[in-house]
Steps between C-alpha positions, in 0.01 A plus 500: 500500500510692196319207323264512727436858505456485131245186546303730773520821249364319217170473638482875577573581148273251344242644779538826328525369140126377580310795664639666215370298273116445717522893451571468135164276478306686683511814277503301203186359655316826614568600131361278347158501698520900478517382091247213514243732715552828364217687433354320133360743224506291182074493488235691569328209678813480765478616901773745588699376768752750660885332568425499839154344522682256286778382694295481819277303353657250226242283453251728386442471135437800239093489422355533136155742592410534145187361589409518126688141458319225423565185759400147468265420765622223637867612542420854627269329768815295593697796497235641702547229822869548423507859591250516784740489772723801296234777550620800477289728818381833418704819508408778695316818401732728291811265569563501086868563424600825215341189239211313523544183686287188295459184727334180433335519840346216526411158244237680372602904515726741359486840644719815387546803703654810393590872643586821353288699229240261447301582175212251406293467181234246565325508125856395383612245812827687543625636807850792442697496795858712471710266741427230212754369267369253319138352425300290716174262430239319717105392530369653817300192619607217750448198272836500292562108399114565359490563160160501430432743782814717393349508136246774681720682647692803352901533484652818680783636425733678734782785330712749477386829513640660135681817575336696205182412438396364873102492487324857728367401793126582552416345853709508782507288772616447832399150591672242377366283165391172505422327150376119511232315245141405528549283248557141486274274731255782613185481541505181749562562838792305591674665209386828620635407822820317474649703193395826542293597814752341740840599309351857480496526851869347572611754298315793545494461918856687550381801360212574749265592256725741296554309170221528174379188333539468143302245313579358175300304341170673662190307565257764664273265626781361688650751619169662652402102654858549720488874563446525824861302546675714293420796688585356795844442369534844298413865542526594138268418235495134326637596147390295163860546393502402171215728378680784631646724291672711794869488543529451867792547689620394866820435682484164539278177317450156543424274233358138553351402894649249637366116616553311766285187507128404430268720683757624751769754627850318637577751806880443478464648158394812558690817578337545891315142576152572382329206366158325412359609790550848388385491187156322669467797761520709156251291335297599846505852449442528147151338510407580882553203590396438902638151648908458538460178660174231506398573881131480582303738599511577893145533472343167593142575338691616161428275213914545405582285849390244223815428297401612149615268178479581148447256146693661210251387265561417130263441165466143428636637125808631650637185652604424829162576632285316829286332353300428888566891647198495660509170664903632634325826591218308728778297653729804559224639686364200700871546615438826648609724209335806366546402122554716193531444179653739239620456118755765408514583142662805309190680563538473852534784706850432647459725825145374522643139495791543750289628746275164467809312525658689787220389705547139430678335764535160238540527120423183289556438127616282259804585336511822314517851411226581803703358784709826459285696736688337748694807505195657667436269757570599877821303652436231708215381240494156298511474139388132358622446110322232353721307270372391198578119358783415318805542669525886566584551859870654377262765288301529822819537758685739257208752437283519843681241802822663460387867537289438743740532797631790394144649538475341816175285389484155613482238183271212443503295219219237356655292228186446302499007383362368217135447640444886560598650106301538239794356299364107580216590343640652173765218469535133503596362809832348350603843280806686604374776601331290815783228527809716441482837512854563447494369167245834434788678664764435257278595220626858612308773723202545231374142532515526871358781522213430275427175635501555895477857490227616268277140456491403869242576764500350802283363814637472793432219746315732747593216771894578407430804469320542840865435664652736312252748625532375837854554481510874399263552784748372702757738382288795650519731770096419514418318804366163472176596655475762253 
């Protein structure tokens, strides 16, 4: 019996013995993951994780913002697809801790925020703020793996307010500040749109209007094309920041807007839902714009129960141009459409130009900086992108198919063959660029570009393209009879 009772003891102990030792592991774990994660302040260039943020979220890796850096292309692309899934969303209005908080938001944005006594010297790029204790950098502008567009944009630097000799403050503010770059790719709609317009407006939503745009690298002209959209999104004055020689202060600043995707808002992103819809009912009330959706007109005698399509036309000497518009125009309209034709260019009036397209009810184009007035078009209307030969529908779906959901516009596409480009006539029929386009393509983005983007016109087979029309008319709230 006593054997026994020693046999069945045994167990017990050893039970013990174990848990002991599980416990043992388990704070020599924990330590070593409050060690591994621990907030990391060896470089300027480093995100500040707090211990806590840190152990609820191991996998999240520190992230180098000095966007300064020079990348190779091709790896900082596939870092790039890597991290798309990682996003970080955006923080709320005002929600920056005692330091400033710098996030790689997205693949292709860094954004700081900071709170406290907020002094900023915009002729020098350096913001003080007194919670700081160390120096920050970053390039305002939401192309950071770019660095041919970074190369235009200026550095800011974030630091600590110096006890002695802390700069006077001149301006005061109550709004919150808001410096991003005009630098880089503007100038060119899409740019305008995807890295600045649209990350603008993610950022600068929260704040209802109470936070001051300041603009480095100042390009009047383009500030006064988009001006309406600013004000929209801002009470204060639009501020050429780094010709000021003020030193303006304010409780809280954000440096750097943040990106989501091409063209777009992601509504599980952002602090209270809003989304691309938003920022299009925005885009509505900056330049008066009067349809919301592509209904017709409940007037049966109006000329607008007529569903109304538009050509975004092109020079020949630009590329990518139709070289039959009026023959698709007298189709279009033997269809039943009330066809325009319009050829934005940077001396276009932009409100003058929405409005046009606002009333369209189908937008057609071949690929390029034009089909961004989609943003204007009503929901519910049809927007056709004419894809240009040589293999480019991922450059078409990435740019305009993707976004187009998101602005709840229905997407054709018309993949342009080899008997409708100008190309068959500029090269033998057995060259490369005809027979195998991706052999152009691994020549790098410059000899694609130049070959399909800025040589090509096009002529669409009007009885293709007839179906294609047919198609969007289909996708109408117009009535057949109509």
């Amino acid at each position: 019996m006593k054997t026994r009772s020693s046999a069945r003891g045994e167990p017990r102990r050893l039970g013990n013995v174990a848990l002991l030792a599980l416990m043992l592991c388990s704070v020599v774990a924990l330590s070593f993951i409050r060690g591994r994660f621990a907030p990391i302040v060896t470089s300027a260039g480093d995100a500040i994780k707090s211990e806590d943020e840190a152990v609820a979220a191991v996998s999240k890796e520190a992230v180098n913002i000095d966007a300064g850096e020079g990348a190779d292309e091709t790896a900082a692309e596939a870092a790039a697809v890597e991290e798309k899934d990682k996003e970080e969303g955006q923080p709320k209005p005002g929600a920056a801790a005692a330091k400033p908080v710098c996030y790689e938001m997205s693949r292709r944005s860094d954004t700081c925020e900071a709170a406290g006594d907020v002094r900023l010297m915009g002729n020098s790029q350096t913001v003080y703020v007194d919670t700081l204790d160390r120096e920050w950098k970053t390039k305002p502008y939401c192309r950071k793996h770019d660095t041919f567009a970074l190369s235009h944009v200026k550095e800011w630097t974030l630091k600590p307010l110096p006890s002695g000799a802390a700069p006077q403050c001149t301006v005061n503010s109550s709004a919150t500040a808001f410096v991003l770059s005009t630098g880089g790719f503007t100038g060119n709609p899409f740019h305008d749109y995807t890295d600045v317009l649209i990350p603008a407006f993610i950022t600068a939503h929260p704040f209802g209007g109470e936070v001051q745009f300041l603009v480095s690298s100042y390009k009047s002209w383009w500030v006064n094309r988009y001006i309406q959209i600013f004000q929209q999104m801002s009470r204060h004055e639009v501020v050429d920041i780094d010709a000021d020689d003020e030193v303006r202060c304010y409780r809280n600043v954000v440096v750097g807007p943040t990106f989501h995707r091409e063209l777009g808002v992601d509504a599980s992103k952002t602090p209270s839902g809003y989304s691309t819809a938003d920022f299009r009912k925005m885009l509505r009330d900056a330049f008066g714009l009067e349809r919301a959706t592509a209904t017709p007109s409940g007037d049966q005698w109006d000329i607008r129960r007529r569903p109304r399509l538009l050509i975004i036309s092109r020079r020949p000497s630009r590329g990518r141009a139709f070289m039959n518009e009026r023959a698709m125009a007298d189709m279009a309209a033997s269809l039943g459409f009330d066809v325009r034709v319009g050829e934005p260019d940077a001396s276009t009036d932009t409100a003058k130009f929405a409005r046009l397209v606002n009333s369209c009810d189908v937008m057609v184009g071949v690929h390029g900086a034009g089909l961004t007035n989609m943003v204007f078009l009503p929901a519910g209307a049809v927007v056709v992108q004419v894809v240009p030969y040589g293999r480019l529908e991922w450059l078409a779906r990435n740019t305009f198919a993707e976004p187009s959901a998101g602005m709840e516009v229905h997407y054709l596409e018309y993949a342009v063959q080899l008997d409708e480009t100008t190309l068959s006539e500029q090269y033998p029929s057995d060259h490369p660029v005809l027979r195998d386009p991706m052999a152009i393509h691994k020549q790098g983005w410059n000899a694609l570009k130049t070959t399909y983007l800025d040589k090509q016109n096009v002529r669409p087979h009007l009885g293709r393209l007839k179906n294609t029309f047919l198609q969007a008319l289909k996708m109408l709230p117009h009535g057949r009879d109509d």
